[in-house]
VEXLO-463623 format. One record per residue (C-alpha): residue number from 1; residue in three letters; x, y, z. Coordinates in steps of 0.5 Angstrom, whole numbers, plus 2048, in hexadecimal, padded with zeros to 3 digits. Layout:
# residues N
ATOM resi resn   X   Y   Z
ATOM  NUM  Ala   X   Y   Z
...
# end
This chain:
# residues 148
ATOM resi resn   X   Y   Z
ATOM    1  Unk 7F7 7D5 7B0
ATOM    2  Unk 7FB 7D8 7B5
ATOM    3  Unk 7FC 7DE 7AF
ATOM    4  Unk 7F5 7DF 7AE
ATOM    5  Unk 7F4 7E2 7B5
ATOM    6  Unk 7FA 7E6 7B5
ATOM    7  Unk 7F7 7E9 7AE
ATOM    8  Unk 7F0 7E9 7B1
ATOM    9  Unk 7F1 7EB 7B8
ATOM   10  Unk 7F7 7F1 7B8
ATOM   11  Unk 7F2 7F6 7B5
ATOM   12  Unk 7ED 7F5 7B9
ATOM   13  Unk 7F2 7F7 7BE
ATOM   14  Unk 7F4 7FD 7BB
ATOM   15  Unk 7EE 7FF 7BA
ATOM   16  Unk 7EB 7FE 7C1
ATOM   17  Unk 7F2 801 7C2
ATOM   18  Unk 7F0 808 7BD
ATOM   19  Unk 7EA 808 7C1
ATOM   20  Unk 7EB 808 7C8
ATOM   21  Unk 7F1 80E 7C6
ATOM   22  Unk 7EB 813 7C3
ATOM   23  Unk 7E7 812 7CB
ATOM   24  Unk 7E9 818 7D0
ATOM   25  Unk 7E5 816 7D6
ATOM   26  Unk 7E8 810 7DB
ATOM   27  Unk 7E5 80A 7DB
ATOM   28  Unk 7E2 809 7E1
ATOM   29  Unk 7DD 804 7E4
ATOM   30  Unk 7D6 806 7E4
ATOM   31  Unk 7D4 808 7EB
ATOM   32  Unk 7CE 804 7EE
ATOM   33  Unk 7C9 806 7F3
ATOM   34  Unk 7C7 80C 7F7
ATOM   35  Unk 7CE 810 7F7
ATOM   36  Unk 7CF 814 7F1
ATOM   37  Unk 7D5 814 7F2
ATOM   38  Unk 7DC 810 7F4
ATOM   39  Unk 7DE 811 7FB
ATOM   40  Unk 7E5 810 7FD
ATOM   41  Unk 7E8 80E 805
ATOM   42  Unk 7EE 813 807
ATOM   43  Unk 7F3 80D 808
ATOM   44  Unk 7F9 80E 80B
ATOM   45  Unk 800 80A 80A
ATOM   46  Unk 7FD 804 80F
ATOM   47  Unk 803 802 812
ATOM   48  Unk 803 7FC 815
ATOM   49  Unk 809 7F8 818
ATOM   50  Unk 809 7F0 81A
ATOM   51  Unk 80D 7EC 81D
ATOM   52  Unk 80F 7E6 819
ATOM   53  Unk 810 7DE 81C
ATOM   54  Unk 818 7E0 81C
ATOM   55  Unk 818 7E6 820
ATOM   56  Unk 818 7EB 819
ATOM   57  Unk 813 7F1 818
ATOM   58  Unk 80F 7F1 812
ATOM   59  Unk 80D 7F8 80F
ATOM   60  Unk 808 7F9 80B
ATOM   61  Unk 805 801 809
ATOM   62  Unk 800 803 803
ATOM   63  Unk 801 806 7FD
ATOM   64  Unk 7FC 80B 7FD
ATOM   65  Unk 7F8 80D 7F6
ATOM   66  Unk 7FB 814 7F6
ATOM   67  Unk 802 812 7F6
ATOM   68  Unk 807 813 7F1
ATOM   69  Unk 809 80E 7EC
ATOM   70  Unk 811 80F 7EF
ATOM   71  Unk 810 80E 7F7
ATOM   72  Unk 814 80C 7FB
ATOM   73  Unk 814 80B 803
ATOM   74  Unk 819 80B 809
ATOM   75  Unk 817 806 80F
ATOM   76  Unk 818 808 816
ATOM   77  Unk 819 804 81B
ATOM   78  Unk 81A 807 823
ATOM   79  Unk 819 805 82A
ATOM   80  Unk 816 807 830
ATOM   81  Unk 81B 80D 831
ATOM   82  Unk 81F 80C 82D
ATOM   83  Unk 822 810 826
ATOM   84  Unk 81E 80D 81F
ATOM   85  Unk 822 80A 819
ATOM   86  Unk 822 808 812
ATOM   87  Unk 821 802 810
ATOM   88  Unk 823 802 80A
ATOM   89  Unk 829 804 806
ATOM   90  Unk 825 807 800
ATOM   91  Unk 81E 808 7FF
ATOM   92  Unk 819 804 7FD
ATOM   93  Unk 816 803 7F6
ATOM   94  Unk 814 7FD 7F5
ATOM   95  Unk 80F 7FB 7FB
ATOM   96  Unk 80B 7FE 800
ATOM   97  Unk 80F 7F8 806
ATOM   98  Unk 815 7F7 809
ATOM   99  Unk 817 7F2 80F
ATOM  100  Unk 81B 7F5 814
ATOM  101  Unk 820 7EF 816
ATOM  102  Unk 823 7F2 81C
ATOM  103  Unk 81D 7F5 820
ATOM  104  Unk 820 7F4 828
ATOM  105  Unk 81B 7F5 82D
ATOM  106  Unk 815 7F4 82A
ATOM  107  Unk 810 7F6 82E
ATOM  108  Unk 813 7FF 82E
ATOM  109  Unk 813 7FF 826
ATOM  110  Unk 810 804 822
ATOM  111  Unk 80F 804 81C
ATOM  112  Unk 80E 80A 816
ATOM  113  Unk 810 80B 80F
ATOM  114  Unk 811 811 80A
ATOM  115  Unk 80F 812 803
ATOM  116  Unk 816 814 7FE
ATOM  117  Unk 813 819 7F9
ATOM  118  Unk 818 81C 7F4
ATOM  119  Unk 81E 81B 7F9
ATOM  120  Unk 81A 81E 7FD
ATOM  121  Unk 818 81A 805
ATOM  122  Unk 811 81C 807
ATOM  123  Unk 80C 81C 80D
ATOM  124  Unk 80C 816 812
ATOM  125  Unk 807 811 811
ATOM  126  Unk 803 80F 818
ATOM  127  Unk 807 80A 81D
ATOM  128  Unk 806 803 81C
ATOM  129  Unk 807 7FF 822
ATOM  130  Unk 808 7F7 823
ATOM  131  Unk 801 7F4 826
ATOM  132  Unk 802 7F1 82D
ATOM  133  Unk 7FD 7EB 82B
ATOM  134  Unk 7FE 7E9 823
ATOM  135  Unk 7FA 7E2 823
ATOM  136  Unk 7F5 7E5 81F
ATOM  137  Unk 7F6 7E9 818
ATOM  138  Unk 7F1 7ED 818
ATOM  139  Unk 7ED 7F3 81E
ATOM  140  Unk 7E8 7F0 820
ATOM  141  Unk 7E1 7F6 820
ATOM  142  Unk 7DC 7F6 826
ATOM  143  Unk 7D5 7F6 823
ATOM  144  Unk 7CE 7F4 824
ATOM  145  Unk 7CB 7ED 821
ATOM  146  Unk 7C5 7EF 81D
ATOM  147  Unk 7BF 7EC 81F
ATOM  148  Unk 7BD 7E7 81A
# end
């Protein structure tokens, strides 16, 4: 029985396959309602740095959709008038995070990274700071209850 299926289901697949490679357009999903057409934010890396329970700082930045595919990134860490340093030995591939485990005096640390393209260090993304008050894992935004 298990046979048959192969037999039936491996050229129903190589048909869809056939078929989808004659196609040129990008397949996207429709767009529903009153805008015609997509409308994307301009993001920035988003750095953020957060003070674990052990006295590490977690790193974390976003992978941005024009990013090429061999991206790297170089953590920066400073104090309060003192000279930046690398983080890392190399740069990183395989994650947009990393954890500094010997941060010092927290509450004077900055934060930053640069993208790697082609061998190649980039512009500085903005500077995160650790939070004074990191009890809620969210930003609270003022606003107006409806009236109903």
């Amino acid at each position: 029985m298990e046979l048959g299926v192969r037999f039936y289901t491996l050229p129903l697949i190589a048909l869809a396959l056939v078929i989808q490679a004659g196609r040129t357009e990008r397949l996207q999903p429709a767009v529903n309602g009153w805008a015609t057409d997509r409308i994307e934010e301009r993001l920035d890396r988003g750095i953020v740095a957060m003070l674990r329970e052990n006295g590490d700082v977690y790193v974390g930045w976003r992978l941005l959709k024009d990013d090429p595919v061999d991206i790297a990134f170089n953590v920066y860490r400073a104090t309060k008038g003192g000279k930046p340093s690398k983080l890392n030995s190399e740069p990183i591939t395989a994650t947009t995070d990393c954890v500094d485990r010997a941060p010092g005096d927290v509450s004077q640390v900055r934060y930053w990274v640069r993208p790697v393209v082609d061998g190649e260090e980039l512009g500085p993304s903005k500077q995160a700071v650790i939070a004074d008050d990191q009890a809620s894992p969210y930003i609270a935004i003022g606003g107006k209850r409806a009236p109903f």
